[in-house]
C-alpha positions in Angstrom: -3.4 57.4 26.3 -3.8 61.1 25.4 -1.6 62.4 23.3 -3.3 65.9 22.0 -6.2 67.6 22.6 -8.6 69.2 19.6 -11.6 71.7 19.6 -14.6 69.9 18.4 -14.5 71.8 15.2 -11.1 70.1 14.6 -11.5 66.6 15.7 -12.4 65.0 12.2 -9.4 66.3 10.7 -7.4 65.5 13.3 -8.8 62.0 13.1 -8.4 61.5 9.7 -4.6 62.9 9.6 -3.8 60.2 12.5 -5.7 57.2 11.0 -4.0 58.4 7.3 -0.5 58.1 9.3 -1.2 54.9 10.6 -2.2 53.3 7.6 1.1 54.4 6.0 3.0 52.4 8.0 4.3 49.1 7.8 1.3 46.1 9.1 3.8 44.5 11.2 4.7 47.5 13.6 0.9 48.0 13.9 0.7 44.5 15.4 3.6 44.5 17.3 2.7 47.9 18.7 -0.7 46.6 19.9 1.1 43.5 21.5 3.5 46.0 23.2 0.3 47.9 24.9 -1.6 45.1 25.4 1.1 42.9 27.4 0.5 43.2 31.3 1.9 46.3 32.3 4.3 45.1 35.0 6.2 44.2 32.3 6.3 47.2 30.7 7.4 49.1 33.7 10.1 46.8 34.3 11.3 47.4 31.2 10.4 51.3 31.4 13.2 51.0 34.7 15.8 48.8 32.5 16.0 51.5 29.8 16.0 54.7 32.3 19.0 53.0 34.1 20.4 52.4 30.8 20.1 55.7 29.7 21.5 57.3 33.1 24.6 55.3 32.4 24.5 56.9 29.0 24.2 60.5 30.6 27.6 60.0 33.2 29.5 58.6 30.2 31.9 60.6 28.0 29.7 60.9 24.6 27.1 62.6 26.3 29.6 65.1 27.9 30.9 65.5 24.4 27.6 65.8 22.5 26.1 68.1 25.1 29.2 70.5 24.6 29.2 70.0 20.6 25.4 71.6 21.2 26.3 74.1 23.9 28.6 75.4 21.0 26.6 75.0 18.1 26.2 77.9 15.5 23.4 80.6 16.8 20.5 80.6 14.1 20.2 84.3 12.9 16.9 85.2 13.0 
């Protein structure tokens, strides 16, 4: 899984800026995290389908109508 892309020259800091971040967190969410990308991906998609229907639902229902208008008229940053 890519998730960015660094000029050689960059790499090592890049490198040691992810592996600092990952060592800050907790053990167990490391773990679990590898468990989660390591279980057979049907799985995964299955669940991938479960939570885009779920969230579908959650964009025809009435908070997202409300919450999308709230940030439609939100204050305009001056800049």
């Amino acid at each position: 899984m890519v998730t960015t892309v660094h000029a050689q020259s960059d790499l090592a800091q890049a490198v040691d800026a992810t592996v600092t971040a990952l060592a800050s967190k907790p053990l167990w969410s490391l773990v679990e995290t590898k468990r989660l990308l390591r279980s057979p991906s049907d799985e995964v998609v299955a669940r991938m389908a479960l939570e885009s229907e779920a969230f579908a639902r959650g964009l025809r229902g009435p908070a997202f109508a409300q919450a999308a208008e709230a940030f439609r008229n939100r204050p305009k940053a001056v800049v």
